[in-house]
C-alpha positions as CSV (number, residue, x, y, z in Angstrom):
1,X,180.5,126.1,16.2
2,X,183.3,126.5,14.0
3,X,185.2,124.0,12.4
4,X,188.9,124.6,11.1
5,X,190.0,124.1,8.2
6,X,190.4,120.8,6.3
7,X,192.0,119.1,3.8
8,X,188.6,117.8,0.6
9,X,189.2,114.2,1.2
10,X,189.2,114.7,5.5
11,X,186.5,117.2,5.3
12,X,184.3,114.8,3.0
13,X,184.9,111.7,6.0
14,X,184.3,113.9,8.7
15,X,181.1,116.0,7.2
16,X,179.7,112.7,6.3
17,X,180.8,111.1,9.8
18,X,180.1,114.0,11.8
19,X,176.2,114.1,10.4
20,X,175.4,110.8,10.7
21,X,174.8,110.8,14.6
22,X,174.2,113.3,16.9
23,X,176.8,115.2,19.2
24,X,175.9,112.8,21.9
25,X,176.3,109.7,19.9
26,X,179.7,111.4,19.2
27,X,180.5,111.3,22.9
28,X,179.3,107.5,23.9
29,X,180.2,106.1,20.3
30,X,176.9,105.6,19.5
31,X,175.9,101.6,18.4
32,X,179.2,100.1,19.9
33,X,179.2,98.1,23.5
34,X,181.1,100.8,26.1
35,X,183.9,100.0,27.7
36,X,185.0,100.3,30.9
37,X,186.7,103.9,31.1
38,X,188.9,101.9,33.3
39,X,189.4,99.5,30.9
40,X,190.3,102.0,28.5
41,X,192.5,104.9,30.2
42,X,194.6,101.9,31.0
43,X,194.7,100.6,27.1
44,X,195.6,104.2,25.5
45,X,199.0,104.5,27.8
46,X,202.3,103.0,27.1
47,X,202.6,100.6,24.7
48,X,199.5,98.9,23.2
49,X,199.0,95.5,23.4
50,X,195.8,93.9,21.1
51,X,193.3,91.7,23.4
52,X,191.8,90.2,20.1
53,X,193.8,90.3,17.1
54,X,196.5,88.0,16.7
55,X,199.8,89.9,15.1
56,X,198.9,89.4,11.6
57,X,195.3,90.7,11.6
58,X,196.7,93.8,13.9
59,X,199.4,94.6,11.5
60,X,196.5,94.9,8.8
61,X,193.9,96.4,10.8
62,X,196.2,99.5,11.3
63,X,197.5,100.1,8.3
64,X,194.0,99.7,6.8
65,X,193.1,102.7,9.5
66,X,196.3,104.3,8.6
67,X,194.8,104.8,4.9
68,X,191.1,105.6,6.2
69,X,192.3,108.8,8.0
70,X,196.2,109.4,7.5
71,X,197.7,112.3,9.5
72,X,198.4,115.3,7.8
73,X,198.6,119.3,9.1
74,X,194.8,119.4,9.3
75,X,194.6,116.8,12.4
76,X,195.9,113.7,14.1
77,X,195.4,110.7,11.9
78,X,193.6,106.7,13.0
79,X,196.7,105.7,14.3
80,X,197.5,108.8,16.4
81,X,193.7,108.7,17.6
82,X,193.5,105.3,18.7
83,X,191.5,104.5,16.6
84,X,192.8,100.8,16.0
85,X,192.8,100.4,19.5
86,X,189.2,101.6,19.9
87,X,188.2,98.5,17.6
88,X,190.3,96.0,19.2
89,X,188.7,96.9,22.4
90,X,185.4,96.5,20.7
91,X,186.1,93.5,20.1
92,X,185.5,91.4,23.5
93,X,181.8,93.6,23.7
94,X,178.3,92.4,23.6
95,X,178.3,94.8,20.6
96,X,180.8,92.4,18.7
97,X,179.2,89.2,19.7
98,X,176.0,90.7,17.8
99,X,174.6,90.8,21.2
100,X,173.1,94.0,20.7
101,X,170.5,93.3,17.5
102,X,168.7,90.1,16.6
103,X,171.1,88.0,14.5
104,X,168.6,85.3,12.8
105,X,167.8,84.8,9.2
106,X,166.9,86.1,7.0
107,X,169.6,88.6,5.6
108,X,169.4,91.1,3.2
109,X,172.6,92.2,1.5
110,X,173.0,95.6,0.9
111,X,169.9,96.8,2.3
112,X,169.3,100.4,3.5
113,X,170.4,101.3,6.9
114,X,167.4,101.2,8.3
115,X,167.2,97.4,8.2
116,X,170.1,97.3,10.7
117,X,172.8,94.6,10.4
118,X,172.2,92.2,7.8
119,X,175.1,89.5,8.2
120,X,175.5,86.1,9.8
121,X,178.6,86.8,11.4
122,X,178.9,88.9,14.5
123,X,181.6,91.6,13.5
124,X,184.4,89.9,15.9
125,X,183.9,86.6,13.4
126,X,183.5,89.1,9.9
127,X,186.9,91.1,11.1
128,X,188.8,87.8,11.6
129,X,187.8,86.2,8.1
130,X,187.6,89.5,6.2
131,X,191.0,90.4,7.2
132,X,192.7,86.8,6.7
133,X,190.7,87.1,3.1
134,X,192.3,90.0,2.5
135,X,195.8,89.4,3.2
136,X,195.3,86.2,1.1
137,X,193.7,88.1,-2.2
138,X,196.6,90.6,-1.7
139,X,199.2,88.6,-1.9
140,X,197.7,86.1,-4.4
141,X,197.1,89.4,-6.6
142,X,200.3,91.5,-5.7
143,X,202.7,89.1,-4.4
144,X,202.9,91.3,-0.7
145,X,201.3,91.7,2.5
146,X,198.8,94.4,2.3
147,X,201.3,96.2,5.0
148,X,204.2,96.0,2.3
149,X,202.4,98.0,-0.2
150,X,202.9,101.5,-0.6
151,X,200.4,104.4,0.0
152,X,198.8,104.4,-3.4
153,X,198.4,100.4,-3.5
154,X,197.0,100.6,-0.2
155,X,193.9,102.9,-1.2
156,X,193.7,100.6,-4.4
157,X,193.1,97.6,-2.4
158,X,190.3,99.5,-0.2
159,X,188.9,101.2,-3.2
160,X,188.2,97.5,-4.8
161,X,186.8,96.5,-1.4
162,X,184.7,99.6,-1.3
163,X,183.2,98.6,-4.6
164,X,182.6,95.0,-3.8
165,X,185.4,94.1,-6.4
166,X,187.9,92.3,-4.6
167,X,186.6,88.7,-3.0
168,X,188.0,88.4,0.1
169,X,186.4,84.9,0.7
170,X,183.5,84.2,3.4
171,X,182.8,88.0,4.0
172,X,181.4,90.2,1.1
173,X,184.0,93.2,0.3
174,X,181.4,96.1,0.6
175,X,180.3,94.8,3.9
176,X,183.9,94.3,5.6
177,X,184.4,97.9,4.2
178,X,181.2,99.5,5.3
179,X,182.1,97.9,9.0
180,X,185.7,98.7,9.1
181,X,185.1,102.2,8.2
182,X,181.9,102.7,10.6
183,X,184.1,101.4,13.5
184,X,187.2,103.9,12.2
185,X,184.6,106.7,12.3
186,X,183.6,105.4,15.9
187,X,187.0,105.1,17.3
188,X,188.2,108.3,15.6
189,X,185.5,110.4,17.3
190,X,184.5,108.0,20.3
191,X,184.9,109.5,23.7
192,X,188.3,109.4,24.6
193,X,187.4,107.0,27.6
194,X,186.5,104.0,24.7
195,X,190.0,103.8,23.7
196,X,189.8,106.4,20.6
197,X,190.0,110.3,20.2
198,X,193.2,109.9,22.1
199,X,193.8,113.5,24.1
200,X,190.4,114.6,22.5
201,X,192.1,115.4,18.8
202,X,189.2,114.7,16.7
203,X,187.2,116.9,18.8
204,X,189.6,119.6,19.2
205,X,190.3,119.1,15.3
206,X,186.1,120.0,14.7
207,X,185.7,122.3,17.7
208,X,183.4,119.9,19.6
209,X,182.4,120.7,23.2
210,X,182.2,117.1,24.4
211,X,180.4,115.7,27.7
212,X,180.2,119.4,29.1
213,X,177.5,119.4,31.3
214,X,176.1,122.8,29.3
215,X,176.5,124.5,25.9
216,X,173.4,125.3,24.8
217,X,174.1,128.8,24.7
218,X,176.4,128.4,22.3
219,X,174.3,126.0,20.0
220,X,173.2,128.3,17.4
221,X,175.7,131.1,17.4
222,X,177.2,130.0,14.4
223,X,180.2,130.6,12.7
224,X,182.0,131.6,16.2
225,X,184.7,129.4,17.6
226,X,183.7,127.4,21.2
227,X,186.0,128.9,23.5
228,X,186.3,126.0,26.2
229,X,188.4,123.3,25.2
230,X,186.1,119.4,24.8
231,X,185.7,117.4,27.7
232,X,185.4,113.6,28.3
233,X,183.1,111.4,30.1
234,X,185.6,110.3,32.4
């Protein structure tokens, strides 16, 4: 199917996100705990209020989206998507009580994917210290809130965290990055019934059929555009 097209740096996320799962772990969200579509539809209208994140850590957690996937004329960007949402909904899910995988020791840091999760805290516990760190290694470097820095600051600060560079206390850098940027990729192309993809964007951005009950036919005729527009679970 064809894709449009894209800006390097968004078509470099979403080649790398798009490949790392298949379609239907595109449309469930693969290795996150669902959430009710109930749940959810009600979450995405009106105003959004967070279930887990108290002000300070939400304020944070979207403008660290914001700079993961910031809208341009290619597509809608995190915070148009839901995608902060998405995660705060995760949040109260066996998925983010490390329900989901066997959470004894030992760990291996840094280990290859395969290995699965390799960290003591569930991710609901790593988001709320990695993000308090944060704020606090900010400001003790920069003298502002990470929300009060401007764009290029911003992907500074989540450049050092992607190279492990910048402590951020309990939780190592590279790992509060490497979580914080699968659950982006997640809520950014989750089915819309999860609390991301709001109005099916990220799918509509790629071409992407969705939960249609059929599309095989269309599978391997490549380089033609899907004419039906995506749909959701729901």
């Amino acid at each position: 199917m064809k894709t449009i097209g894209i800006s390097p740096h968004r078509r470099s996320f979403l080649r790398k996100a798009v490949t790392a799962a298949p379609a239907v772990a595109l449309v469930a969200a693969a290795g996150v705990g669902a959430v009710a579509t109930t749940t959810a539809g009600t979450a995405a209208q009106g105003s959004y209020r967070p279930v887990y994140f108290n002000p300070a850590e939400w304020a944070t957690l979207q403008a660290l989206v914001d700079r993961l996937i910031p809208a341009n004329s290619d597509g809608p960007g995190a915070l148009e998507a839901g995608v902060h949402e998405f995660i705060d909904l995760q949040m109260n899910t066996p998925y983010a009580y490390g329900k989901l995988w066997f959470m004894q020791a030992p760990f291996v840091p840094e280990s290859p994917p395969e290995f699965g999760y390799q960290f003591h805290m569930a991710p609901r516990d790593l988001y709320r210290s990695a993000l308090a760190g944060l704020e606090h290694a900010v400001q003790a470097k920069l003298g502002k809130a990470f929300t009060a820095l401007d764009a290029s600051q911003k992907d500074a600060v989540i450049g050092e965290l992607e190279k492990g560079t910048l402590a951020i206390g309990a939780v190592p850098p590279k790992t509060f990055f490497g979580q914080l940027l699968q659950n982006t990729r997640e809520g950014y192309f989750s089915d819309p019934a999860h609390g991301g993809n709001k109005d099916m964007a990220a799918w509509k951005m790629i071409n992407f059929p969705g939960a249609r009950g059929d599309y095989m036919d269309w599978v391997e005729q490549y380089g033609k555009h899907y004419p039906l527009p995506p749909a959701s679970i729901a």
